[in-house]
C-alpha positions in Angstrom: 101.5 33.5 117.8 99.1 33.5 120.6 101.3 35.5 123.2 101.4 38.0 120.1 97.5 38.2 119.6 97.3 38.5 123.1 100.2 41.1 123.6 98.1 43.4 120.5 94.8 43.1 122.3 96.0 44.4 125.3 97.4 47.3 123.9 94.4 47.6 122.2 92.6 47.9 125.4 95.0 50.3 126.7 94.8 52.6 124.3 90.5 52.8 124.2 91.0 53.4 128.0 93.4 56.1 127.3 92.0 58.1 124.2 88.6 59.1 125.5 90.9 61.1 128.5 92.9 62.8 126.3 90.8 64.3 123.5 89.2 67.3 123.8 86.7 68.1 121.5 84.7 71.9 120.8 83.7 73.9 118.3 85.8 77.0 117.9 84.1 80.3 117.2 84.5 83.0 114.3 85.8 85.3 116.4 88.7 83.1 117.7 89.7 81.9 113.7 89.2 85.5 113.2 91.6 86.9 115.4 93.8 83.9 114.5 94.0 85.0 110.9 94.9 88.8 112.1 97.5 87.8 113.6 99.0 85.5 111.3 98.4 88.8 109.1 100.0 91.0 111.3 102.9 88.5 111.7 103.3 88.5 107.5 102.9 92.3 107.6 105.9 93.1 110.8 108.1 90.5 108.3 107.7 92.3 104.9 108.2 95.3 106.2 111.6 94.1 107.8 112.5 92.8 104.5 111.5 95.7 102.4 114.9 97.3 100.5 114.9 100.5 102.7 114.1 99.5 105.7 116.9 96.1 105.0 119.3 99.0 104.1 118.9 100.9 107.0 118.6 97.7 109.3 122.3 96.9 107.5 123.7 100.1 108.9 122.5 99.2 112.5 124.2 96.3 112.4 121.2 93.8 112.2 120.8 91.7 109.1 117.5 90.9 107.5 117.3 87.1 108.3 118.3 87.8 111.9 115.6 90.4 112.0 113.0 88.2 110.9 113.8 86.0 113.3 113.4 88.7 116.0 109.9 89.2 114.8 109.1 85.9 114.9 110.6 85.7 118.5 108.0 88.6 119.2 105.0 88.1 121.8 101.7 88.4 119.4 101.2 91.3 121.7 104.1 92.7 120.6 103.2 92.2 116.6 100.0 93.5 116.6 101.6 96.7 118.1 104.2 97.1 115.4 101.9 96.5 113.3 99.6 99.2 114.2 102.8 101.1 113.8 103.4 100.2 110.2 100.1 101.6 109.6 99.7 104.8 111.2 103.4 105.7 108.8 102.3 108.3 106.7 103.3 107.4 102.8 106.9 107.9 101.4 108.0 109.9 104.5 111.4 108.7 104.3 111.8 110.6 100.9 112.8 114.1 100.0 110.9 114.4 96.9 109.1 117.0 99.3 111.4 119.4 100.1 112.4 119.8 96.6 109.0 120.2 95.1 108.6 123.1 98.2 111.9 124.8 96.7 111.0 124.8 93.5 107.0 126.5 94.2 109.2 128.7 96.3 112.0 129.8 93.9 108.9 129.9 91.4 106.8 132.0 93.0 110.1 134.2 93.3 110.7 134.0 90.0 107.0 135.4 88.8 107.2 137.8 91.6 109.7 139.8 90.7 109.5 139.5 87.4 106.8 142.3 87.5 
């Protein structure tokens, strides 16, 4: 029992020698946790946007699937986030649809219409 006592104090020792040379305490500024938390956000953001029905669809037809493309993003360099992010938004809203051009036609074929029907 002794050898044990003895073998648990000297590891005891051992490890106080060792700990005080491998910790590292400091305090960590609001701008760091800050920037953290963007890009955490920016992360989320790049990965809903991946998994949004549309953009799945059309990720489909280019031959990536949506789990394999959020695992690209999360592959990604922060770097590399934050600028597809930025991308996502500077998009200008519901540009993919063509709600648009028929709303255009029909002012058009209404102004037409009242026109000529002087």
């Amino acid at each position: 029992m002794r050898r044990f006592y003895k073998l648990v104090s000297q590891l005891l020792i051992v490890c106080m020698v060792w700990t005080p040379f491998s910790i590292q305490a400091s305090l960590i500024g609001t701008d760091q946790v800050a920037t953290s938390a963007q890009d955490q956000s920016n992360r989320d953001k790049v990965i809903n946007f991946v998994q949004r029905g549309e953009v799945a669809q059309h990720l489909e037809l280019l031959g990536v699937s949506s789990a394999n493309a959020a695992d690209r993003v999360n592959a990604m360099t922060q770097e590399e986030v934050n600028q597809v992010a930025g991308q996502i938004d500077t998009l200008p809203t519901g540009a993919g649809s063509s709600w648009w051009i028929a709303a255009v036609v029909l002012i058009g074929v209404l102004i037409w219409y009242f026109y000529y029907k002087k």
